[in-house]
C-alpha positions as CSV (number, residue, x, y, z in Angstrom):
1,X,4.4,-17.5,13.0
2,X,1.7,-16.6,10.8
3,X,2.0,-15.3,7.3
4,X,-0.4,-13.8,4.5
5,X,0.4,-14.0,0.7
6,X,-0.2,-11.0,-1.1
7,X,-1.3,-11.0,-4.6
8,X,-2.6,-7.8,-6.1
9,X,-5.1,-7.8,-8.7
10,X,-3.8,-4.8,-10.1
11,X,-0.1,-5.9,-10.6
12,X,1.6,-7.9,-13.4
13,X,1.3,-11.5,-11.8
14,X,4.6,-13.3,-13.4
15,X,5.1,-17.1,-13.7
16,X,8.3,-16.6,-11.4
17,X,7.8,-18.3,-7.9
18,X,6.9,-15.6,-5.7
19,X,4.7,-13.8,-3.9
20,X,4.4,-10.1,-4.6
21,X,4.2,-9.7,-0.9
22,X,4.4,-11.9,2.1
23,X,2.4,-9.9,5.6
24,X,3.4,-11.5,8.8
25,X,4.2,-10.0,12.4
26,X,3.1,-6.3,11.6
27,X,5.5,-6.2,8.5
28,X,4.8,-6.6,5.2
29,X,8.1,-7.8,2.8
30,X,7.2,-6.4,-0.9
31,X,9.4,-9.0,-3.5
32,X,11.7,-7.2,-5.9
33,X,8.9,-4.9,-7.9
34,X,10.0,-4.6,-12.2
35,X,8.0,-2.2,-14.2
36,X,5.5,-4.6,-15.7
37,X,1.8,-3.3,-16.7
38,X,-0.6,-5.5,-18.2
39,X,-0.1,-8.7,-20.1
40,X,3.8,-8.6,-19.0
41,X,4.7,-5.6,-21.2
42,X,7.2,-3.0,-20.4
43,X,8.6,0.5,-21.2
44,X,11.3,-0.7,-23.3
45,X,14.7,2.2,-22.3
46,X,12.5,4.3,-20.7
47,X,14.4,4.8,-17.1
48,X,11.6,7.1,-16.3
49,X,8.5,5.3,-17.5
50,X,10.1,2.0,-15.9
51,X,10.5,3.9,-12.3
52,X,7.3,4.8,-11.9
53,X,5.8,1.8,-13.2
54,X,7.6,0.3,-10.8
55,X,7.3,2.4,-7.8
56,X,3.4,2.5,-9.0
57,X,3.3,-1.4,-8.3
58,X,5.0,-1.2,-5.3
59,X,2.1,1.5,-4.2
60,X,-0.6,-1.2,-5.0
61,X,0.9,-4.0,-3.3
62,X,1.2,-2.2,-0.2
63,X,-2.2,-1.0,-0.3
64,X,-3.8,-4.3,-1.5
65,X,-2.2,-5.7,1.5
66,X,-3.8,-2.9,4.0
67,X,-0.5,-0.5,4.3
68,X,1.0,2.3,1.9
69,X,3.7,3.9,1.1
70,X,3.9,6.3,4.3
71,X,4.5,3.5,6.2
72,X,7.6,1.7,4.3
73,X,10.8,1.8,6.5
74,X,13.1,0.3,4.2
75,X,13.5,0.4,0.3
76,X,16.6,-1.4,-1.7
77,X,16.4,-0.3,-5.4
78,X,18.4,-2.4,-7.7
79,X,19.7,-0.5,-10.9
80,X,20.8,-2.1,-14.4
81,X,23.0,1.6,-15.0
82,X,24.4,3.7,-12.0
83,X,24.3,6.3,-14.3
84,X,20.7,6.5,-13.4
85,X,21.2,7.1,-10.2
86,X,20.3,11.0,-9.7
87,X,17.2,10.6,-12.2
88,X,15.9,7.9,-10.1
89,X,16.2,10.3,-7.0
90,X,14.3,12.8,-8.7
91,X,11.2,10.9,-9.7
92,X,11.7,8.5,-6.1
93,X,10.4,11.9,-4.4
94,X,7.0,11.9,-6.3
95,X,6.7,9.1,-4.7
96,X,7.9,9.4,-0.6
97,X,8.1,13.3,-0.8
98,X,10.6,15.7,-0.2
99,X,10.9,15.5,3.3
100,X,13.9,13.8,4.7
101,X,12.1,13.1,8.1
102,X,9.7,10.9,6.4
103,X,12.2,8.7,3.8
104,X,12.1,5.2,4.7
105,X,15.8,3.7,5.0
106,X,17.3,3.1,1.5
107,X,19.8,1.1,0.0
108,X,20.3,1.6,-4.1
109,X,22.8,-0.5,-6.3
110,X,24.1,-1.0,-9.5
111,X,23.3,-5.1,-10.2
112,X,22.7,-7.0,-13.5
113,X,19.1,-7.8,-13.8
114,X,17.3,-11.2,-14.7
115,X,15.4,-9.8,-17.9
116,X,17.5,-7.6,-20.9
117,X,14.3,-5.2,-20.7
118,X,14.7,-4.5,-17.0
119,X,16.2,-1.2,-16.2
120,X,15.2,-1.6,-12.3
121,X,13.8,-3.2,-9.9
122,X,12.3,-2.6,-6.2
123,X,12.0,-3.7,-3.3
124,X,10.9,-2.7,0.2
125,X,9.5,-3.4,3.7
126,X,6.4,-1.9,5.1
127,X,4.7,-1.6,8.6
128,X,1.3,-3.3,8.1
């Protein structure tokens, strides 16, 4: 089985020991996306700003590695407050769209994150 690391030149590249995408039999497997721009900095408790930072990085991953967001079939969103739950639905449609026949599969959850500044973080799966 073949695989293709993804690195995009337009995403925070961390010193954590990942890949921000691995491509391999037609799928592409996105690693958990935080809301880093530049030179690791962050919208410090900004839910908003951190989402589509985020969701933003996720975008140029996918397309780096030759896919987009129209073709992700399954999303898990990891969330540092549930009470940020219907905001994030609100601003996750600027992103996939309104219409329900085209949402990938989603899975969303309340779980501690591994940096104090994190508010999110996101993952996903992609046809390539």
């Amino acid at each position: 089985m073949a695989k293709t690391t993804i690195y995009s030149p337009r995403v925070t590249r961390t010193k954590a020991p990942h890949a921000h995408a691995v491509k391999t039999n037609g799928l592409i497997f996105v690693s958990g996306c935080p809301a880093y721009f530049d030179d690791m900095q962050i919208a410090h408790n900004d839910f908003p700003a951190q989402l589509r930072q985020s969701l933003t990085n996720v975008k140029h991953i996918l397309e780096d590695a030759g896919s987009s967001l129209e073709k992700v079939v399954k999303v898990n969103v990891f969330l540092a407050r549930i009470s940020d739950f219907d905001e994030m639905n609100g601003i996750y449609q600027e992103f996939f769209g309104t219409d329900p026949e085209n949402w990938p599969a989603r899975t969303t959850v309340q779980a501690a994150m591994p940096r104090d500044k994190f508010l999110l973080e996101i993952e996903c799966v992609a046809e390539a």
